[in-house]
Biopython code that builds the backbone (N, CA, C, O; Angstrom):
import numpy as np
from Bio.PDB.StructureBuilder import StructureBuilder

atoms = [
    (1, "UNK", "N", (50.406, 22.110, -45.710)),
    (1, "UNK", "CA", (50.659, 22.825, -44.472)),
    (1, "UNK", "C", (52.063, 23.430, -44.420)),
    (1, "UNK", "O", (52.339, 24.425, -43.749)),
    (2, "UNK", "N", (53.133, 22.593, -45.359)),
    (2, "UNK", "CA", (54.395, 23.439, -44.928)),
    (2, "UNK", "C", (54.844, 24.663, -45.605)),
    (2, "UNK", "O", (55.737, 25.473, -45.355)),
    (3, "UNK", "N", (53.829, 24.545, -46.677)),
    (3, "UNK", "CA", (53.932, 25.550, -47.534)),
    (3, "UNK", "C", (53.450, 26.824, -46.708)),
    (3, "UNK", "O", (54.038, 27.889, -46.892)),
    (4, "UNK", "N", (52.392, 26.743, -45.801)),
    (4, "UNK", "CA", (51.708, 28.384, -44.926)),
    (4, "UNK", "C", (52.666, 28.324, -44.031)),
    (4, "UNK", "O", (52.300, 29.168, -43.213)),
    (5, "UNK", "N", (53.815, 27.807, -43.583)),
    (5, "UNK", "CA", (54.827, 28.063, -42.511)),
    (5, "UNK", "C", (55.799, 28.819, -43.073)),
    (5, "UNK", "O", (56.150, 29.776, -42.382)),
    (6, "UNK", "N", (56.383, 28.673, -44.198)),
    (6, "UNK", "CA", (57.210, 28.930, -45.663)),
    (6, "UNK", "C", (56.734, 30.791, -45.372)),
    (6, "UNK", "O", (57.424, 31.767, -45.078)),
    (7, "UNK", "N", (54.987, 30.590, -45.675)),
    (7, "UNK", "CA", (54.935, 32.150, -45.947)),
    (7, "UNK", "C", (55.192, 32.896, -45.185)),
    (7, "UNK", "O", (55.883, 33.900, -45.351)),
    (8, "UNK", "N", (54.554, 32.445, -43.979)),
    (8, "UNK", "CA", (54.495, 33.029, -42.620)),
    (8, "UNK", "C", (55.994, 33.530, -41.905)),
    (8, "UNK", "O", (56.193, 34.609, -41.348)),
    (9, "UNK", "N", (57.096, 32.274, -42.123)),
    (9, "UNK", "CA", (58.452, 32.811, -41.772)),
    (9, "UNK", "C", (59.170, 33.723, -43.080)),
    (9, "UNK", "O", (60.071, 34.517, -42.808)),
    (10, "UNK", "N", (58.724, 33.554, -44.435)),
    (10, "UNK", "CA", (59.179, 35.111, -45.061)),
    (10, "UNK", "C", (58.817, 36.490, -44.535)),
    (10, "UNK", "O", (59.677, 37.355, -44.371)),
    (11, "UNK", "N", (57.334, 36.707, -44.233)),
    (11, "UNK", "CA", (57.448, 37.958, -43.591)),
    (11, "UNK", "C", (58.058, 38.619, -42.437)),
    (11, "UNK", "O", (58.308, 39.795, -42.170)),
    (12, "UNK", "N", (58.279, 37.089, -41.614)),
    (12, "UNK", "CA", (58.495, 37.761, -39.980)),
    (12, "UNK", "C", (60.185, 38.613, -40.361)),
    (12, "UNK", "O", (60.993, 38.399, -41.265)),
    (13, "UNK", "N", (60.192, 39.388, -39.466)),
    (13, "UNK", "CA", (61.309, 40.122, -39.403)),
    (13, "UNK", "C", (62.637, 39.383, -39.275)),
    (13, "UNK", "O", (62.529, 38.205, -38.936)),
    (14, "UNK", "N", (63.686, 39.781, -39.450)),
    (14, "UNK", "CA", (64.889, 38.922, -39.194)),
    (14, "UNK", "C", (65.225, 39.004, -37.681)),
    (14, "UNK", "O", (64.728, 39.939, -37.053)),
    (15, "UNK", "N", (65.906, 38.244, -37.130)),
    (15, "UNK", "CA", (66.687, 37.994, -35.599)),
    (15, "UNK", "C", (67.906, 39.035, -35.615)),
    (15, "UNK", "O", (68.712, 39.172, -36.536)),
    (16, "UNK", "N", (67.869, 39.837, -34.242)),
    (16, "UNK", "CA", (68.513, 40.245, -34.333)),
    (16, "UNK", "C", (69.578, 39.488, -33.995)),
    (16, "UNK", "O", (69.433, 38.266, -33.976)),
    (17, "UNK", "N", (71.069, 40.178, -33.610)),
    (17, "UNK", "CA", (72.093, 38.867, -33.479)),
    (17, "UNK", "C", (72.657, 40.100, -31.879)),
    (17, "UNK", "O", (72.674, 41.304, -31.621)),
    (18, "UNK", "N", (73.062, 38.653, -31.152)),
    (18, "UNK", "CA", (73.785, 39.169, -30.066)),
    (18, "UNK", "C", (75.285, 38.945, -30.193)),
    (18, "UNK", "O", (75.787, 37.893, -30.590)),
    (19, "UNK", "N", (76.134, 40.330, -29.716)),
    (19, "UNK", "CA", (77.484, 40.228, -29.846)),
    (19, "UNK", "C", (78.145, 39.781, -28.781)),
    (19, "UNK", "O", (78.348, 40.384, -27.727)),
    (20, "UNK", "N", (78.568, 38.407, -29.166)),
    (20, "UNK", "CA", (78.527, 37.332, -28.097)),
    (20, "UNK", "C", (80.019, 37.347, -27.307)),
    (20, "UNK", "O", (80.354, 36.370, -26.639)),
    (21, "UNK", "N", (81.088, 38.804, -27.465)),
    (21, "UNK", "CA", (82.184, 39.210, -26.976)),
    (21, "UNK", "C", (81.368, 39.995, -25.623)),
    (21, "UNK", "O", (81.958, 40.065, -24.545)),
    (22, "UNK", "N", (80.206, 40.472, -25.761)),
    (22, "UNK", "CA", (79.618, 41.362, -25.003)),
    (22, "UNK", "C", (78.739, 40.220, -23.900)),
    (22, "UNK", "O", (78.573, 40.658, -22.762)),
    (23, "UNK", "N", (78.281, 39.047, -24.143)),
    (23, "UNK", "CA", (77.619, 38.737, -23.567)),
    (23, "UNK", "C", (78.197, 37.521, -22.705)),
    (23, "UNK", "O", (77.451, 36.729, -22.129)),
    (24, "UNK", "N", (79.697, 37.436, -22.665)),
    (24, "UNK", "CA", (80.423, 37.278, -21.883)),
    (24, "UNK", "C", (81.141, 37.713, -20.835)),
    (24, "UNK", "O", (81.918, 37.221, -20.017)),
    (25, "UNK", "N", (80.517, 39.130, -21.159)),
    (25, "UNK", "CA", (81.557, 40.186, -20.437)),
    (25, "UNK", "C", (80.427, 40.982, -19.356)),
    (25, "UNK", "O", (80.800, 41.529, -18.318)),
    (26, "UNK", "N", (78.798, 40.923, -19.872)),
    (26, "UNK", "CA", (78.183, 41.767, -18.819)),
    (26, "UNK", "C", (77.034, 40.818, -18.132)),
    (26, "UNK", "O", (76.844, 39.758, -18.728)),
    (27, "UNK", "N", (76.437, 40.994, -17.251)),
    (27, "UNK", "CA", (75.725, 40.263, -16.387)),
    (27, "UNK", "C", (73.976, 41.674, -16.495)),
    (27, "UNK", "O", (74.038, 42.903, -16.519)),
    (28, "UNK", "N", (73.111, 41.066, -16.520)),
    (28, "UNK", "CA", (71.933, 42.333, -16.044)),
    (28, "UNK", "C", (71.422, 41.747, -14.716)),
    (28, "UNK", "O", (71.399, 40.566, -14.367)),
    (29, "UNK", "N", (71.046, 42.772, -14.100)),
    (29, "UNK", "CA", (70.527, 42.604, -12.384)),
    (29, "UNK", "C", (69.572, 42.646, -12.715)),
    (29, "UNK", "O", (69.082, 43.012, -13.783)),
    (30, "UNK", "N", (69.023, 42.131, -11.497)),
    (30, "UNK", "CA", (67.607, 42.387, -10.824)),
    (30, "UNK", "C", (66.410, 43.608, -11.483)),
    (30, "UNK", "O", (65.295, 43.667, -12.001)),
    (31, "UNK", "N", (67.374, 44.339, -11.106)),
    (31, "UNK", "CA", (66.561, 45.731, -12.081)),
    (31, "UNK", "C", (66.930, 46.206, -13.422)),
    (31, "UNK", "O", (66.439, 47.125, -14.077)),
    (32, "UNK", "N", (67.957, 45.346, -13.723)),
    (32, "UNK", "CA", (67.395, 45.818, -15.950)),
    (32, "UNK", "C", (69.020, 46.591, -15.778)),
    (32, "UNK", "O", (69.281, 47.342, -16.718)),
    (33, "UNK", "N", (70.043, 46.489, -14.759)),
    (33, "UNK", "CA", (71.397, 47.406, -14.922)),
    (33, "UNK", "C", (72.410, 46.101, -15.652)),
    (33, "UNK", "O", (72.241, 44.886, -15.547)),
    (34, "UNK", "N", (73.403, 46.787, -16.347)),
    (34, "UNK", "CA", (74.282, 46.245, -16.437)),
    (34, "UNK", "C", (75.638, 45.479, -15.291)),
    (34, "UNK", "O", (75.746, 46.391, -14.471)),
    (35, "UNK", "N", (76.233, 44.828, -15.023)),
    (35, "UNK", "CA", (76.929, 44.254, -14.128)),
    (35, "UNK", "C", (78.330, 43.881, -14.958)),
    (35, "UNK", "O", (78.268, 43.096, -15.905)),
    (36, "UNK", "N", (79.444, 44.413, -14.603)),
    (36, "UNK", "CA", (80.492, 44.188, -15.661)),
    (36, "UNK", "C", (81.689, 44.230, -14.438)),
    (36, "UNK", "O", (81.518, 44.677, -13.304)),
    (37, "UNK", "N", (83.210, 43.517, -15.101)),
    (37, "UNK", "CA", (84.135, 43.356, -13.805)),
    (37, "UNK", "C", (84.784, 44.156, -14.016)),
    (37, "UNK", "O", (84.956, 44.813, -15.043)),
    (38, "UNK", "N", (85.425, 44.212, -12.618)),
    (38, "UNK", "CA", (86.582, 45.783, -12.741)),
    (38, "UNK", "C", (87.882, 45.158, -13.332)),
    (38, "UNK", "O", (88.069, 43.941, -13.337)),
    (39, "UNK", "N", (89.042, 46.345, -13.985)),
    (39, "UNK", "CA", (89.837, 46.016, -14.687)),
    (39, "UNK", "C", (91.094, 45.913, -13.615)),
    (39, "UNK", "O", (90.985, 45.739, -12.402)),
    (40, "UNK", "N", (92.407, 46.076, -14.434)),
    (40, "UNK", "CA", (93.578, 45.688, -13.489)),
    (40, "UNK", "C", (94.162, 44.415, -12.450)),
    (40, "UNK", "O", (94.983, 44.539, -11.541)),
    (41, "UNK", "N", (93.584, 43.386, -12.820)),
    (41, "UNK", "CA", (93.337, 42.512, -12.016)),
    (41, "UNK", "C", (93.955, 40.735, -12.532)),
    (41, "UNK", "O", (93.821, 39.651, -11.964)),
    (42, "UNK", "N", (94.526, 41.056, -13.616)),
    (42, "UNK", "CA", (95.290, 39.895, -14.273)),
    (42, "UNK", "C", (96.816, 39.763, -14.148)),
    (42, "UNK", "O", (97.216, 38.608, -13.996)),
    (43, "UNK", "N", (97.816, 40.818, -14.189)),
    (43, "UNK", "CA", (98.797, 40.881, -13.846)),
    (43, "UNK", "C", (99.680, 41.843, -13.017)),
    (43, "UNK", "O", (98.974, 42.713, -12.506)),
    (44, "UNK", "N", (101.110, 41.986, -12.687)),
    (44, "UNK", "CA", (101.482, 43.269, -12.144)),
    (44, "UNK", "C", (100.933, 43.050, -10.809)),
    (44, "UNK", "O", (100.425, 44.069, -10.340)),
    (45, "UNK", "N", (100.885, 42.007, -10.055)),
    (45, "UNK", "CA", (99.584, 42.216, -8.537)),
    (45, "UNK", "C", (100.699, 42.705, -7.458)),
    (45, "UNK", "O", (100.396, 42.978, -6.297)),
    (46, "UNK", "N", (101.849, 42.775, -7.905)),
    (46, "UNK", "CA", (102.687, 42.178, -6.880)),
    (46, "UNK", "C", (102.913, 43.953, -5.538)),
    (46, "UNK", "O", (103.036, 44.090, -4.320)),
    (47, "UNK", "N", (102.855, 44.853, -6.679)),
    (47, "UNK", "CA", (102.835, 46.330, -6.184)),
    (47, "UNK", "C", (101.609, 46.920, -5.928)),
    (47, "UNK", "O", (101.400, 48.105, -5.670)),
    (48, "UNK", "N", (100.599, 45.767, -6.042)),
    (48, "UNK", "CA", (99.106, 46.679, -5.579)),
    (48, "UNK", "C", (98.640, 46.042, -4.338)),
    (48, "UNK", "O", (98.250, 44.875, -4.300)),
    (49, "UNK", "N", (98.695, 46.933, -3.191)),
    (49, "UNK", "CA", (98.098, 46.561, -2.385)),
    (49, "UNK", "C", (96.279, 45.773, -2.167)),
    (49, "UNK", "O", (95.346, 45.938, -2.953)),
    (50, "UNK", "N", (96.252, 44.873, -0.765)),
    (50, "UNK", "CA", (95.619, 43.908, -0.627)),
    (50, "UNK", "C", (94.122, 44.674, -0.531)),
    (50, "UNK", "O", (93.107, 44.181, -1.023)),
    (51, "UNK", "N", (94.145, 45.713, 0.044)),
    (51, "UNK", "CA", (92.534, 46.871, 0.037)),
    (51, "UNK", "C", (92.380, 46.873, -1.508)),
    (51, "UNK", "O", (91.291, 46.782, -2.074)),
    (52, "UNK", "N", (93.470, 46.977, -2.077)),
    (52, "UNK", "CA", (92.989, 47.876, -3.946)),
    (52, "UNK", "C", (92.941, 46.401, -4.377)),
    (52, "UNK", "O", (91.735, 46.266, -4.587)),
    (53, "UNK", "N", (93.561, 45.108, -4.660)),
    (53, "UNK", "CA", (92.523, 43.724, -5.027)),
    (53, "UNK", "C", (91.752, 43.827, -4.899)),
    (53, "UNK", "O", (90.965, 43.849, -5.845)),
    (54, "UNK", "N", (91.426, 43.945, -3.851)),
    (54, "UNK", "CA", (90.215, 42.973, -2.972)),
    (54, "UNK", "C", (88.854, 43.791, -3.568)),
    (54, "UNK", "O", (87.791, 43.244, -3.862)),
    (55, "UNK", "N", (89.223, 45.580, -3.696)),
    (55, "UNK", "CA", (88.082, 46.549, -4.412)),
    (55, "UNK", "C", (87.994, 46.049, -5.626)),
    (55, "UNK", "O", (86.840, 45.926, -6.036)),
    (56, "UNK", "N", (89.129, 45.608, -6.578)),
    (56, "UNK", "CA", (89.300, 45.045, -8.163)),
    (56, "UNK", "C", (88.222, 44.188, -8.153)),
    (56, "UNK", "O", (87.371, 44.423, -9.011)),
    (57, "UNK", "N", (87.991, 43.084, -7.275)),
    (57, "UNK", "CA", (87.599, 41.595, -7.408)),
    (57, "UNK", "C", (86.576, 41.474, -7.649)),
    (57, "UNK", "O", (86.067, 40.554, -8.289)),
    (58, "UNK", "N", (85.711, 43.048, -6.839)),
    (58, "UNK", "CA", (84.390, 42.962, -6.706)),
    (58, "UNK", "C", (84.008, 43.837, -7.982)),
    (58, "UNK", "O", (84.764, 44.740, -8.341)),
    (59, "UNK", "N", (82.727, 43.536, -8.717)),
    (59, "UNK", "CA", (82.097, 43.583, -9.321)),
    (59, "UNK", "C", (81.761, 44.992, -9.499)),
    (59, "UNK", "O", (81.757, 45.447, -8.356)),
    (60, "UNK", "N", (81.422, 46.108, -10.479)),
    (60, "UNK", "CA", (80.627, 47.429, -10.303)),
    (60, "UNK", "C", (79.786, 47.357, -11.907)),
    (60, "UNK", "O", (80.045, 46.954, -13.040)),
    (61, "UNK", "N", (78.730, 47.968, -11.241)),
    (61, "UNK", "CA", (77.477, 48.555, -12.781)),
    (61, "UNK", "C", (78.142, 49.452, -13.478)),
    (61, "UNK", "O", (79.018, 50.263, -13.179)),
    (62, "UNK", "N", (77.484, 49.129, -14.646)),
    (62, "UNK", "CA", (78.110, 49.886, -16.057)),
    (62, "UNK", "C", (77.689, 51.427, -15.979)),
    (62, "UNK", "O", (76.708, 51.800, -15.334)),
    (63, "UNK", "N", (78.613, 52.377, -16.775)),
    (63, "UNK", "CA", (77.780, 53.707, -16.265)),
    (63, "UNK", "C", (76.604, 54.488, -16.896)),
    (63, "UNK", "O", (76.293, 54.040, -17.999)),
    (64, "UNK", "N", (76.292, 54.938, -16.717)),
    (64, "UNK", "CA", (75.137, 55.390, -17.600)),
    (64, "UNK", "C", (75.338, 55.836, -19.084)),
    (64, "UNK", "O", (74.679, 55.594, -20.096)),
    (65, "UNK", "N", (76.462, 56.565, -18.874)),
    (65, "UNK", "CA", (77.158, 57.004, -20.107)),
    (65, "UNK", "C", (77.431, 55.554, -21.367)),
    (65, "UNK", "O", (77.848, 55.856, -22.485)),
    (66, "UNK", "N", (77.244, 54.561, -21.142)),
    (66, "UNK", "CA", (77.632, 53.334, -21.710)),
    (66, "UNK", "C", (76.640, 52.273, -21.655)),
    (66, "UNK", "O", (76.451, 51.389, -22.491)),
    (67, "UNK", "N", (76.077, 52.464, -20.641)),
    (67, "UNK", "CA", (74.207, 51.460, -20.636)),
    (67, "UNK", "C", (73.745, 51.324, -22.021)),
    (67, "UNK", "O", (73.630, 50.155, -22.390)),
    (68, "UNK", "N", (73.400, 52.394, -23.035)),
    (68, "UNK", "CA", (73.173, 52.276, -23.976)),
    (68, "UNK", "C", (73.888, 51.307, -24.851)),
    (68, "UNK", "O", (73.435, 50.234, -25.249)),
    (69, "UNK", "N", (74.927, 51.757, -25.074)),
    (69, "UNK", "CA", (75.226, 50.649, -26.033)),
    (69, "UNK", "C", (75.894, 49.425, -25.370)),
    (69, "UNK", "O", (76.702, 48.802, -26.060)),
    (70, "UNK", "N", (75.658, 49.027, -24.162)),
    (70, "UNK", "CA", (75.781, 47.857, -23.847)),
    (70, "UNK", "C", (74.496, 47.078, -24.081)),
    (70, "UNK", "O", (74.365, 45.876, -24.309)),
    (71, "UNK", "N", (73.580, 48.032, -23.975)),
    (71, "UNK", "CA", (71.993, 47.220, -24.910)),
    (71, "UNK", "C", (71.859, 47.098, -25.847)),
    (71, "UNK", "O", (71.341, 46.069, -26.281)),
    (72, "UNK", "N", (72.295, 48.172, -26.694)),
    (72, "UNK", "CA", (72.401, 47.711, -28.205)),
    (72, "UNK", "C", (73.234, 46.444, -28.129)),
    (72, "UNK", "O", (72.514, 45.548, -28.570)),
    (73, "UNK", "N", (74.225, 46.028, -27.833)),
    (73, "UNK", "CA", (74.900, 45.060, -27.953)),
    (73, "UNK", "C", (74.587, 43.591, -27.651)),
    (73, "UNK", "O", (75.036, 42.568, -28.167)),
    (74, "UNK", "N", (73.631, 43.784, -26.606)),
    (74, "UNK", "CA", (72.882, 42.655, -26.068)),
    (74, "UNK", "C", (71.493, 43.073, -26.341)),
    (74, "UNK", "O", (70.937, 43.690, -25.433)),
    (75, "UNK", "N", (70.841, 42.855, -27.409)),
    (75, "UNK", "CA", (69.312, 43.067, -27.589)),
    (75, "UNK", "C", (68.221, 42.326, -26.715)),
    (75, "UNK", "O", (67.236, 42.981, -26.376)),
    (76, "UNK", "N", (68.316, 41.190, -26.382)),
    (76, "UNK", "CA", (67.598, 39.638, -25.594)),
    (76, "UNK", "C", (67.765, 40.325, -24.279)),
    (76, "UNK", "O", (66.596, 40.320, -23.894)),
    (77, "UNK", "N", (68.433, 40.897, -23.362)),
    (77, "UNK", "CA", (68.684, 40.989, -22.274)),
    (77, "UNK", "C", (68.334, 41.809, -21.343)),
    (77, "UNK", "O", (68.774, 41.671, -20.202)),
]
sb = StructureBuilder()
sb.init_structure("model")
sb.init_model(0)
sb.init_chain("A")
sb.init_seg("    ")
for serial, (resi, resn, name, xyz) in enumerate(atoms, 1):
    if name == "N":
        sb.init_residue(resn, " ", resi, " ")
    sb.init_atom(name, np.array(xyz, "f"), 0.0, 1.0, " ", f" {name:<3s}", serial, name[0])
structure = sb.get_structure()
């Protein structure tokens, strides 16, 4: 029997691999979009006003222009 498992996993195709810098970094919604955080938001806070944080903090979808290869990057997702 372990020998027909042997054959069976030579043909199957290989796994693809997820780039696991990427799959730390984006979230997918509800509907299949990307979810990624806004930048500017680690140092320097001291001259940015409390409206422009507070917009940083929150979350925005990836753009269309870049959807693509944020899927290529995450194949599973």
């Amino acid at each position: 029997m372990p020998l027909l498992l042997f054959v069976l996993k030579e043909n199957a195709m290989p796994k693809m691999k997820t780039r696991k810098s990427a799959a730390k970094r984006f979230d997918v919604t509800g509907s299949g979009k990307f979810r990624r955080r806004r930048q500017n938001l680690r140092h320097i806070l001291t001259k940015k006003n409390a409206k422009r944080k507070m917009r940083l903090g929150q979350g925005a979808i990836v753009d269309g222009a870049n959807a693509g290869a944020v899927k290529r990057m995450l194949p599973y997702a």
